[in-house]
GUGULO-151134 format. One record per residue (C-alpha): z, y, x; residue number from 0. Coordinates in Angstrom, 1 decimal. Layout:
# GUGULO-151134
+--------+--------+--------+-----+
:      Z :      Y :      X :   i :
+--------+--------+--------+-----+
:      Z :      Y :      X : NUM :
...
+--------+--------+--------+-----+
END
This chain:
# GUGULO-151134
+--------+--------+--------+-----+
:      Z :      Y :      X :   i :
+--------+--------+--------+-----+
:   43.2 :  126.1 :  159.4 :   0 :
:   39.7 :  127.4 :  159.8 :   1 :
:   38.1 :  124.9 :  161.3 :   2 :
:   39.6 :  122.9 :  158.6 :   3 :
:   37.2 :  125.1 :  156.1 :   4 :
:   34.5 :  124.9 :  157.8 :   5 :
:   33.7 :  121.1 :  157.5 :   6 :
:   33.4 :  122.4 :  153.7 :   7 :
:   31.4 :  125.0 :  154.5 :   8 :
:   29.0 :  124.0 :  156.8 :   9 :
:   28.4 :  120.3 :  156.5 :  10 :
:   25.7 :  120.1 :  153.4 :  11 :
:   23.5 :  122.9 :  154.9 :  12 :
:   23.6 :  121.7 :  158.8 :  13 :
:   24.7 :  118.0 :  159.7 :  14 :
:   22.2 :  116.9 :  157.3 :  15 :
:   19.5 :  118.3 :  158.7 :  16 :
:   17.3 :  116.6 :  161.8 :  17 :
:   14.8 :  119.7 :  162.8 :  18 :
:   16.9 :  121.5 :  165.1 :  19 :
:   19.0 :  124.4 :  163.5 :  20 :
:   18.3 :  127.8 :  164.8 :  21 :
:   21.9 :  128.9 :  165.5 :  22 :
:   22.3 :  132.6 :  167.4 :  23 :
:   25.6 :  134.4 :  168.4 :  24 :
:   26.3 :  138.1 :  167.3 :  25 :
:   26.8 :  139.7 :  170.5 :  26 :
:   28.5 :  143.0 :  169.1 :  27 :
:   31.1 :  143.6 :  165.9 :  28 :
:   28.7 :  144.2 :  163.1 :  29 :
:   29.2 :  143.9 :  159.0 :  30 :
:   26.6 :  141.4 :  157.4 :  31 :
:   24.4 :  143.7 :  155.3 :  32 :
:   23.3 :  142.4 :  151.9 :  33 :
:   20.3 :  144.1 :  152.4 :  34 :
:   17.6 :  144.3 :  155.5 :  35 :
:   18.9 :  147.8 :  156.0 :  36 :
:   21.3 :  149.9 :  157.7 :  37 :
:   23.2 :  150.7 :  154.6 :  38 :
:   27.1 :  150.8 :  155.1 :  39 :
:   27.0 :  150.9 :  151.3 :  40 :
:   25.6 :  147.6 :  150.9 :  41 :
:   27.7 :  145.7 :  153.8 :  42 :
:   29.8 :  143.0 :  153.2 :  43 :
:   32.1 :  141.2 :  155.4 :  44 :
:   32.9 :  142.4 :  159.0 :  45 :
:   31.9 :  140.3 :  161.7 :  46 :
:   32.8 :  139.8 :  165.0 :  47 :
:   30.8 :  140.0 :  168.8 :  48 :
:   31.1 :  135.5 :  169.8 :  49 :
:   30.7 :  134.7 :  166.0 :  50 :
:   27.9 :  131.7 :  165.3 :  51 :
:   25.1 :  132.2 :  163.0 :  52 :
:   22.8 :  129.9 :  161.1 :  53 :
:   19.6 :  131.5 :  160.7 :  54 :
:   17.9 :  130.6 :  157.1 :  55 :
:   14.8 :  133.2 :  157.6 :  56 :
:   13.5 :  136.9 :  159.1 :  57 :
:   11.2 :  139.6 :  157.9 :  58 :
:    7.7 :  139.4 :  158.9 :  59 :
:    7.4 :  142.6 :  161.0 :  60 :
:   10.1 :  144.9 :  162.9 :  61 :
:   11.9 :  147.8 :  162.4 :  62 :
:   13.7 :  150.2 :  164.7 :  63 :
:   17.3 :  149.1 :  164.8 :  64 :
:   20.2 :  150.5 :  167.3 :  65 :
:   16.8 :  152.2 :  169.0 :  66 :
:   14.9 :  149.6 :  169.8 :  67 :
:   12.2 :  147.5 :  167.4 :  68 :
:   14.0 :  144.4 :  165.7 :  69 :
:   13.7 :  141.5 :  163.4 :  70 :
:   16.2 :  141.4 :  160.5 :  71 :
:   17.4 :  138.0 :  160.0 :  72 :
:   18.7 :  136.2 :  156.8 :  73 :
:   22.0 :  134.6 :  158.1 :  74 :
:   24.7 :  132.2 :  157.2 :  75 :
:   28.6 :  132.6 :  158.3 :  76 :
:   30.7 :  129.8 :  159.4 :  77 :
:   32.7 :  131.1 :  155.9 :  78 :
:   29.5 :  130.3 :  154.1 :  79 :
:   28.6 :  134.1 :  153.3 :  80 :
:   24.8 :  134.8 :  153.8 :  81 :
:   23.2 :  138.1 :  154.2 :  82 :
:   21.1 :  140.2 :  157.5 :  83 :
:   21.9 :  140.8 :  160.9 :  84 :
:   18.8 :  142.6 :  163.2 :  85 :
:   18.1 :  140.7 :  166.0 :  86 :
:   19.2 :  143.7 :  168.4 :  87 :
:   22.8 :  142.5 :  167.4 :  88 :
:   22.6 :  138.8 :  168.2 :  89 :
:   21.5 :  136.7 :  171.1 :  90 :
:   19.7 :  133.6 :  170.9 :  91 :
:   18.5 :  130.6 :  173.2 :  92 :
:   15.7 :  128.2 :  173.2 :  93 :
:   18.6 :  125.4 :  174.2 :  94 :
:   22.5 :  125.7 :  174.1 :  95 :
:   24.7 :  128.0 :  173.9 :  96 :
:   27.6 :  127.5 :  176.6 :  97 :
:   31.3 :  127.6 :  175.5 :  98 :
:   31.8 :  131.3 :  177.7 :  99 :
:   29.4 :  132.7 :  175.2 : 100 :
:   32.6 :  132.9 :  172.5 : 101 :
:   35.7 :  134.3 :  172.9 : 102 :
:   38.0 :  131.5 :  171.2 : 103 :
:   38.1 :  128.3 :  169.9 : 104 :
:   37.3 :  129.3 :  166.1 : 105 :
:   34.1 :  130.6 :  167.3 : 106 :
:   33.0 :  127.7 :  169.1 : 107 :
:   34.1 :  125.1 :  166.8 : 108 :
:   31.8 :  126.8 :  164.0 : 109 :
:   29.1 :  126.6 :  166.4 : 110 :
:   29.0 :  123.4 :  167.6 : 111 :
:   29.5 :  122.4 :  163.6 : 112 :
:   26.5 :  124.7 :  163.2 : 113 :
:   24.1 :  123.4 :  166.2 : 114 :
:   25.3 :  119.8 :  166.1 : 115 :
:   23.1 :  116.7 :  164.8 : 116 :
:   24.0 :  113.1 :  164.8 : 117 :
:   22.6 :  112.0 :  168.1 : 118 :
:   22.9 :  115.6 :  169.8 : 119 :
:   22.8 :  115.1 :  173.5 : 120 :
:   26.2 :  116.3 :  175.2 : 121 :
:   27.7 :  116.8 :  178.3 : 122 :
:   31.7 :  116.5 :  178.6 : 123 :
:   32.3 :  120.0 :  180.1 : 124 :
:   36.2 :  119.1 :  181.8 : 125 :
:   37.6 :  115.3 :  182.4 : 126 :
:   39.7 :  113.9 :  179.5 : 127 :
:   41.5 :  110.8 :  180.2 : 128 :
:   38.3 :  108.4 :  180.1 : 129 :
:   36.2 :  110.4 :  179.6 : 130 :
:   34.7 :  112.6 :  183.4 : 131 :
:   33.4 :  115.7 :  184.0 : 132 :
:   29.3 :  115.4 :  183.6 : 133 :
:   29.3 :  112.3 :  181.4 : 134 :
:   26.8 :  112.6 :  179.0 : 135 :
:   27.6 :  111.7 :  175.1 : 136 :
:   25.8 :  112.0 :  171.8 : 137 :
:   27.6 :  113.5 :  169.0 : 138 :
:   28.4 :  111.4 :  166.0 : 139 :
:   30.5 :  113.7 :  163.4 : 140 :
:   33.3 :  115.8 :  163.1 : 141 :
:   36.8 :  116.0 :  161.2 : 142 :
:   39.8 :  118.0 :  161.0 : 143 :
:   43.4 :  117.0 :  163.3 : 144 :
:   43.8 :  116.6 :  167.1 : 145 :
:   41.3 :  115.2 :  168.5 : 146 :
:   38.6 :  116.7 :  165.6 : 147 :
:   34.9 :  115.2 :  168.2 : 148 :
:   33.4 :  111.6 :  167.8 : 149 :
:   31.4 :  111.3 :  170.5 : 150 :
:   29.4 :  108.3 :  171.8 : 151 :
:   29.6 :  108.1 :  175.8 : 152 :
:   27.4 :  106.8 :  178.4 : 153 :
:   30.4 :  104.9 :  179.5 : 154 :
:   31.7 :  101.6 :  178.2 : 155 :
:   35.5 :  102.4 :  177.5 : 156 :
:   36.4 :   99.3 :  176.1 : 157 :
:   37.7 :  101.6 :  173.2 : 158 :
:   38.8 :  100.4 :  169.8 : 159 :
:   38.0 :  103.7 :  167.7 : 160 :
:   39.5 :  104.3 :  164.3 : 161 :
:   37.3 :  103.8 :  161.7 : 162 :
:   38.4 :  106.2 :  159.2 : 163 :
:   36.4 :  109.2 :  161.3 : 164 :
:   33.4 :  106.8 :  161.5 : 165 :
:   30.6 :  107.4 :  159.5 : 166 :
:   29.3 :  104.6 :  156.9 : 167 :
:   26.7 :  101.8 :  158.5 : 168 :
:   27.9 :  103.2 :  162.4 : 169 :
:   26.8 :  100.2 :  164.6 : 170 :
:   29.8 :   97.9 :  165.6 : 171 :
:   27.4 :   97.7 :  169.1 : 172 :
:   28.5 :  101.8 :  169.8 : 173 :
:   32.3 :  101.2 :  169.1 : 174 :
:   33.1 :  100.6 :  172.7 : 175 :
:   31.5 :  103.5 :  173.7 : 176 :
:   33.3 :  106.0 :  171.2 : 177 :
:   35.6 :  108.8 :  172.3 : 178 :
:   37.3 :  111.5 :  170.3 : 179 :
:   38.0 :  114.4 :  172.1 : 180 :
:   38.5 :  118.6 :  171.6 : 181 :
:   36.1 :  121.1 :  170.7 : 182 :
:   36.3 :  122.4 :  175.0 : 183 :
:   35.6 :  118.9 :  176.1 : 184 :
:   31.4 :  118.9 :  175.6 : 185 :
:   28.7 :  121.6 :  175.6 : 186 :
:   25.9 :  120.8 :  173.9 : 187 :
:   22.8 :  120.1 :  176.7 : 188 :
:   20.2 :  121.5 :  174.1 : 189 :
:   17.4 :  119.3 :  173.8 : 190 :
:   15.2 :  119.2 :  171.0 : 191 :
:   15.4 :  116.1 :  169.9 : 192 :
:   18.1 :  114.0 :  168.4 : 193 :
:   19.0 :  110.5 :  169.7 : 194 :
:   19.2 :  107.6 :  167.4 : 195 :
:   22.4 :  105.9 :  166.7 : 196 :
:   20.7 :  102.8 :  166.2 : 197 :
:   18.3 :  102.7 :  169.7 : 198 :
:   21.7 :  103.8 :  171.0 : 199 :
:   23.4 :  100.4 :  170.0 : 200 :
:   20.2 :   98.5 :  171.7 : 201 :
:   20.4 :  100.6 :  175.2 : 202 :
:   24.0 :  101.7 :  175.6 : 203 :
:   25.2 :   97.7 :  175.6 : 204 :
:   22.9 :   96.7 :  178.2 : 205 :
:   23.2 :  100.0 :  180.2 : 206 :
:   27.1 :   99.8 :  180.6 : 207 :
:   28.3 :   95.8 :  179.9 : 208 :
:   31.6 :   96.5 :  181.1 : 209 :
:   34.6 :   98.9 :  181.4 : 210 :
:   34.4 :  100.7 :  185.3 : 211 :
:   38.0 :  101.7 :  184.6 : 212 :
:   38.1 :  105.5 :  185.1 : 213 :
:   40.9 :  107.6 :  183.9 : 214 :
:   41.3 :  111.0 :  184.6 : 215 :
:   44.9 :  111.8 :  186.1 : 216 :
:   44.5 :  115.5 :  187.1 : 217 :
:   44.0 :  118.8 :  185.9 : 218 :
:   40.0 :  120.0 :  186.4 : 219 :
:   40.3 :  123.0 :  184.1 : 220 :
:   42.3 :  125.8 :  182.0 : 221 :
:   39.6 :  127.8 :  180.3 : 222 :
:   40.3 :  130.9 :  179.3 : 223 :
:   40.9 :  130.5 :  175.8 : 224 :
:   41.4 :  126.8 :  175.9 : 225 :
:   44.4 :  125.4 :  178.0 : 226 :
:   44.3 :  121.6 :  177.9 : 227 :
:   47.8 :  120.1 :  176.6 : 228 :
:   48.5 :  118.2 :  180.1 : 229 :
:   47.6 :  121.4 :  182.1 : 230 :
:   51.4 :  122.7 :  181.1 : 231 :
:   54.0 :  121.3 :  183.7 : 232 :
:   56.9 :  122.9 :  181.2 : 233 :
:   59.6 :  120.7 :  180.7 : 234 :
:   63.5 :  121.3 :  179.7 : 235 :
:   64.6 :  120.0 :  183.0 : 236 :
:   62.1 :  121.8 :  185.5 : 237 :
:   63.0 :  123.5 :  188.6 : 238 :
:   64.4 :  127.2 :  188.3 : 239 :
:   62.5 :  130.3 :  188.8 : 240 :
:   64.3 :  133.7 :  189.9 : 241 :
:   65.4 :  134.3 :  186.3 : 242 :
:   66.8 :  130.5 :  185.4 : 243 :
:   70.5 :  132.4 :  185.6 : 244 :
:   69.6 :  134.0 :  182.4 : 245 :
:   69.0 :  130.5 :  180.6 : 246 :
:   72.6 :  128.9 :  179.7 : 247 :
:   71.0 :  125.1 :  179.9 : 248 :
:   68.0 :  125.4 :  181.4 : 249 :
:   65.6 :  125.0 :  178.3 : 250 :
:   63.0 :  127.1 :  177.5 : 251 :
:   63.2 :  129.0 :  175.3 : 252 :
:   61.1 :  127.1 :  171.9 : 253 :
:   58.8 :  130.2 :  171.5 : 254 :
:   57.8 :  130.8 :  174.8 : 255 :
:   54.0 :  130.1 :  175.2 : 256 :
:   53.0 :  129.6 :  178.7 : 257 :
:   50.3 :  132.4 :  180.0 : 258 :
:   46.4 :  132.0 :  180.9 : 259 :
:   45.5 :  133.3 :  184.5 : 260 :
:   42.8 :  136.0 :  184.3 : 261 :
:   40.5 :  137.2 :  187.2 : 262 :
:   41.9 :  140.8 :  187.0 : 263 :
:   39.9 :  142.8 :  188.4 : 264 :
:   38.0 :  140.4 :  189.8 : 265 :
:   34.2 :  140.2 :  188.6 : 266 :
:   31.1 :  139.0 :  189.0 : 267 :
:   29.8 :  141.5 :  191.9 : 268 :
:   32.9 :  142.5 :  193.3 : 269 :
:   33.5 :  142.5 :  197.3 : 270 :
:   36.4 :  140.2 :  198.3 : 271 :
:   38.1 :  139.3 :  201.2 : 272 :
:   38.5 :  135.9 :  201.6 : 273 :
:   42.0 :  134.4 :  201.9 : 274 :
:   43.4 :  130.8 :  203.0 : 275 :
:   44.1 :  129.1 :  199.7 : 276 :
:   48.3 :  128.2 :  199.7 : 277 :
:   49.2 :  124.7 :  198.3 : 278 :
:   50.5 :  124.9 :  195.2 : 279 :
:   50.9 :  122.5 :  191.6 : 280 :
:   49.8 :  119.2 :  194.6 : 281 :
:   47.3 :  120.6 :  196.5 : 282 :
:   45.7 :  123.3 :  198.4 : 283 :
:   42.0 :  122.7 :  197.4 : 284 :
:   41.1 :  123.6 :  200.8 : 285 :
:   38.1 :  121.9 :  203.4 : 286 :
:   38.5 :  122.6 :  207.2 : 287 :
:   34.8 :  124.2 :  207.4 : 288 :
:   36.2 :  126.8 :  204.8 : 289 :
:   38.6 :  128.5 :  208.3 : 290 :
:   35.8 :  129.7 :  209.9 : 291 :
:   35.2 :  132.2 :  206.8 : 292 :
:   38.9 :  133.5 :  206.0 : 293 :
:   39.0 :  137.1 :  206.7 : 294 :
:   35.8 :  137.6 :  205.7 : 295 :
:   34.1 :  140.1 :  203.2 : 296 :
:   31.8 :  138.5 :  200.7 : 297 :
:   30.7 :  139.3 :  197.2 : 298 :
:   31.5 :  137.0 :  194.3 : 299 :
:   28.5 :  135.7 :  192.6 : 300 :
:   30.3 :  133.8 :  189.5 : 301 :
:   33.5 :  133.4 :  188.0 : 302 :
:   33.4 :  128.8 :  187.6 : 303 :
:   36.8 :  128.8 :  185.7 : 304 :
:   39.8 :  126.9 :  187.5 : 305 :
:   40.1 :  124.1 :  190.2 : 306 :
:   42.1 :  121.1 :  189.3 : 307 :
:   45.3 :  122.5 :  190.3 : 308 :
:   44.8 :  124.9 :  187.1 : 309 :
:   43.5 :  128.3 :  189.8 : 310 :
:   40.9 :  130.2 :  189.0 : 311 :
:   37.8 :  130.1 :  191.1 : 312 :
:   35.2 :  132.6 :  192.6 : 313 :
:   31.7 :  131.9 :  194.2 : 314 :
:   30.6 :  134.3 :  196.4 : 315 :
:   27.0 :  134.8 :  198.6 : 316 :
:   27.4 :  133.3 :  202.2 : 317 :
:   28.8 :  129.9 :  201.4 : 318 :
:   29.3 :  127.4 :  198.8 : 319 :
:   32.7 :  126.5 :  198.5 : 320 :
:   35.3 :  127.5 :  195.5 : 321 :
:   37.6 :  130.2 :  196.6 : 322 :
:   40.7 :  130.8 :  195.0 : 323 :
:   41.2 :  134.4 :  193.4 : 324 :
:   45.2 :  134.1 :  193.8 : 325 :
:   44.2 :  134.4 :  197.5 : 326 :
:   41.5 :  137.2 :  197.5 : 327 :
:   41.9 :  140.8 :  198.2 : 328 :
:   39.4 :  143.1 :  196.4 : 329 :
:   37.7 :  145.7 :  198.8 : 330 :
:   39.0 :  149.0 :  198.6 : 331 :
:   41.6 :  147.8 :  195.6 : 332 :
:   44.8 :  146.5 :  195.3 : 333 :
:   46.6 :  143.8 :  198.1 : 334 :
:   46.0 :  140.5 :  199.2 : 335 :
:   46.7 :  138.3 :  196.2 : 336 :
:   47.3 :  141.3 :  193.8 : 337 :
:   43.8 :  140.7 :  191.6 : 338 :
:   42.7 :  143.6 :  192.5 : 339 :
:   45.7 :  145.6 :  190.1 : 340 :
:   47.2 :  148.9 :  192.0 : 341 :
:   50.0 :  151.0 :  191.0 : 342 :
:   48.9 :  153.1 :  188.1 : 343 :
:   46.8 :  150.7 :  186.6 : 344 :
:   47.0 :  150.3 :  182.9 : 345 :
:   47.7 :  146.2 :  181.9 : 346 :
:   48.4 :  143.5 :  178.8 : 347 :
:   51.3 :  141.6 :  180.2 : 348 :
:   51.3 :  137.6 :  179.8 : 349 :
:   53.5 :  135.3 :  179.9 : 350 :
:   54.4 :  133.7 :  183.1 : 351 :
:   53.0 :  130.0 :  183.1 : 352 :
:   55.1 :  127.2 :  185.9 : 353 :
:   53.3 :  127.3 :  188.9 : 354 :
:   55.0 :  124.2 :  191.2 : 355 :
:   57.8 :  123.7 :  188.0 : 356 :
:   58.6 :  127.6 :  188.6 : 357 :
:   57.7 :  130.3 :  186.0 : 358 :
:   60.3 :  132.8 :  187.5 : 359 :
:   60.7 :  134.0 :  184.0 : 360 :
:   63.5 :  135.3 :  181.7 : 361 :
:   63.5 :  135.2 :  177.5 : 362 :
:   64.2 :  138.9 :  177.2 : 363 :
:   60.4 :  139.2 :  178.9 : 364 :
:   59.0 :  137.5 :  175.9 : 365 :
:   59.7 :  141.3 :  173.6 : 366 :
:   56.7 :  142.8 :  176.0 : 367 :
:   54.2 :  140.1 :  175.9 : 368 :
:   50.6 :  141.5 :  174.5 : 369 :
:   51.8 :  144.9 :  175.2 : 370 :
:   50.1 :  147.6 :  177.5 : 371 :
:   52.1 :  148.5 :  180.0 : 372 :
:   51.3 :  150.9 :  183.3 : 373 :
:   52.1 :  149.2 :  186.6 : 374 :
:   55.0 :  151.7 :  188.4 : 375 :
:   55.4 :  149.4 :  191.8 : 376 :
:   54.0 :  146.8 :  193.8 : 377 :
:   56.7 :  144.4 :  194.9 : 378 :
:   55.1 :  141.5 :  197.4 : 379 :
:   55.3 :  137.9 :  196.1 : 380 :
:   57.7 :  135.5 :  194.5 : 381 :
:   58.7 :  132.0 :  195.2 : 382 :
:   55.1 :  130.6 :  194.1 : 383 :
:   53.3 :  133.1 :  196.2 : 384 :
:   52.7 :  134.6 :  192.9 : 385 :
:   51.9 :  139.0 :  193.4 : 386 :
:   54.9 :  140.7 :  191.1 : 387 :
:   54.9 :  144.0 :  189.8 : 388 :
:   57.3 :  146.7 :  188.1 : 389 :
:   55.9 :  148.0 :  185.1 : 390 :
:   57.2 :  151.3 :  182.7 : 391 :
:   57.9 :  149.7 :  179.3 : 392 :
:   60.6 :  147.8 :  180.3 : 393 :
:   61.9 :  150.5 :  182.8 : 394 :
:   61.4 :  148.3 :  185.8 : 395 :
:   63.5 :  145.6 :  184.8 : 396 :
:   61.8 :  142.7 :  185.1 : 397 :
:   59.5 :  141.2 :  187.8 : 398 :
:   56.0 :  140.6 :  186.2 : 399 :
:   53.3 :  138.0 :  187.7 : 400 :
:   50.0 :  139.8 :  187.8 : 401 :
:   47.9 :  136.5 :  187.5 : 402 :
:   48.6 :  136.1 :  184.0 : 403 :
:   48.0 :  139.8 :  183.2 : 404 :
:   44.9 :  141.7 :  182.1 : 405 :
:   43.1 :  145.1 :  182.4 : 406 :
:   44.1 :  147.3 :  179.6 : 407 :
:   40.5 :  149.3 :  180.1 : 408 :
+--------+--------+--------+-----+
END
């Protein structure tokens, strides 16, 4: 497993260290050069636009790179390989990166390894169990399996960590306070100090004598390339979609992967009409005031991530609630519901995930997953409320949900 390697890696040069690492992200594919020159004949390995990395030294002055004047920077991988990047290919931050700065898990793993000191001051990014969205932790150390994060909360949890991810002389005091959790959990808040472990065990005690009890029952977020493990309602005796004919008992099928909702054509500046929100997977996520402004065109100012019924989320000018993009229509693209995909439009099909214990969903659908496909008809809704498609590659054979597809182009 990579992240497996890269406690090896990473650990002597980084978790050791108390000045703050200067980490940056490559924000375009890019080789590492073993030289501070363009020079495809002295390139090494190929990197990738998300990838963390550790910056060990620059040149003094600039040079023109990809047009514009640049530092070259003396680099180290999350593989270990050092060699230059210019500065015109990265991006850097005086604080924290945030985990929508990398495009999967691998990548943010290395950087939180990278970035993290004992002490570092995080903020738990999603709810997990007893752990809720907002607390703030301090990171403690790292190692490979499930749960890889030792964190120390600002929340007694009454929690009896295992010791064998502890590290050597950790104050008994901070035990209660400890939490393991995934990589997606916490975001690093950036600060430029480091807290003490030990002032820790002198505050934390007095701060928080006693358990308040809080478990986190529901669903608060699917990123996209991180689905938590209770977000998937799968199960072998689940209701049946439109296709549960074509399963002789009912199971699923033990390589089917569930989908990730996408946005579609949905961005950051598009003009939406806004829709009531239908309730689905236990609720509705829907306030009374929010009536007044169905029907209305507004343009979407960011794209939060997904509600705690597992939906992806717009904010848009005029207001400042969550609105759901199953129920937008784009302007001028696409219907009601549809993402803003038209026939005609080139796509990635996904699988279907359950939506309300339905994923309407047949195994012979699992030979086109990952393929591009061109939409050939709009066909309404499904059972969930779900917008379905025809596509070509399966010559209009199956129905295909357009919330768990993507843009081809």
């Amino acid at each position: 497993m990579l992240i497996q390697a890269l406690l090896l890696v990473i650990t002597a040069s980084v978790v050791s260290a108390q000045a703050k690492p200067l980490v940056a992200v490559l924000s375009t594919d890019s080789p590492l050069f073993n030289t501070a020159a363009l020079d495809p004949a002295k390139s090494g390995a190929r990197l990738s636009a998300g990838d963390p990395l550790l910056i060990v030294g620059s040149q003094d002055k600039k040079a023109v790179v990809d047009g514009q004047p640049a530092l070259w920077y003396q680099v180290k991988t999350s593989e270990g390989a050092t060699g230059w990047i210019p500065g015109s290919r990265m991006s850097f931050t005086s604080t924290a990166f945030k985990r929508s700065d990398f495009s999967n898990q691998d990548q943010y793993a290395a950087y939180v390894i990278m970035a993290a000191r004992t002490g570092e001051k995080v903020v738990a990014a999603r709810s997990y169990e007893k752990i809720e969205k907002g607390d703030i932790g301090y990171f403690v150390s790292y190692h490979d399996g499930e749960l890889p994060v030792t964190v120390v909360w600002e929340r007694n949890i009454s929690a009896t960590p295992s010791e064998d991810y502890l590290p050597k002389d950790f104050p008994a005091e901070l035990k209660p306070f400890v939490y393991y959790v995934e990589w997606p959990i916490i975001e690093l808040v950036g600060d430029q100090a480091a807290a003490s472990l030990k002032t820790l065990a002198k505050t934390l005690p007095k701060a928080y004598p006693t358990d308040d009890g809080f478990y986190a029952d529901a669903i608060d977020e699917a990123f996209p390339w991180y689905t938590p493990p209770e977000a998937s309602y799968a199960s072998a005796d689940s209701g049946s979609g439109d296709y549960s004919g074509d399963e002789s008992d009912g199971a699923i099928d033990p390589d089917y992967v569930e989908g990730i909702e996408s946005y579609g054509f949905i961005t950051v500046g598009s003009t939406v009409i806004l829709g009531k929100h239908d309730s689905v997977n236990g609720g509705d996520n829907w306030a009374a005031e929010m009536d007044k402004f169905v029907g209305q065109e507004a343009v979407v100012t960011s794209l939060p991530g997904a509600d705690s019924q597992g939906f992806l989320v717009v904010r848009v000018n005029g207001n400042d609630y969550a609105w759901r993009a199953r129920n937008l229509a784009v302007k001028d693209r696409g219907e009601p519901g549809s993402y803003g995909y038209e026939t005609g439009d080139s796509v990635i099909l996904g699988a279907h995930r359950y939506i309300d214990e339905d994923n309407n969903w047949a195994a012979d659908m699992l030979d086109y997953v990952g393929e591009t496909a061109t939409i050939t008809s709009v066909e309404g809704t499904d059972g969930t409320n779900c917008y379905i498609v025809h596509v070509d590659i399966d010559n209009g054979d199956w129905y295909w949900r357009v919330e768990t597809m993507t843009p081809a182009e």
